[in-house]
C-alpha angles and dihedrals in degrees: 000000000000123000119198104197112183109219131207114253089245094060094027081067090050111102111275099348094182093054095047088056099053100047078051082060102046098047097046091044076057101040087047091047091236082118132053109219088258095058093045087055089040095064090044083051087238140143122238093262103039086047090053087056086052090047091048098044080048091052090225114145104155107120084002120155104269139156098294091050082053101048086045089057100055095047089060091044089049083054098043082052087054107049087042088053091048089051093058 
């Protein structure tokens, strides 16, 4: 899908307005929770990592990935150990 926004003459002169308006998109769709963090990367055409910089230099940590993200991570990686140990 394809989105024409008409900016005003003032923002169109600031440095990469398109862009600036995108990334706009993207971080309030993730701070609203209308994003995951993925799709928010995805429109940016980011990775995770690259988009979590974004969201740091933007100071943005709603939602963000914590301690609890991380701990939930390694309890489905110990279960995904598990079952692929118990396939063998």
């Amino acid at each position: 899908m394809e989105i024409t926004v008409h900016l005003p003459a003032d923002l169109a002169e600031q440095a990469d307005p398109g862009r600036q308006a995108l990334e706009a998109l993207a971080l309030d769709g993730y701070r609203s929770g209308a994003f995951t963090q993925h799709q928010a990367a995805q429109v940016l055409g980011m990775g995770r990592l690259e988009f979590e910089g974004l969201l740091k230099r933007r100071n943005v940590e709603e939602n963000a990935y914590g301690v609890k993200g991380f701990e939930d991570d390694l309890r489905t990686a110990s279960a995904l150990k598990t079952d692929s140990a118990a396939l063998r």
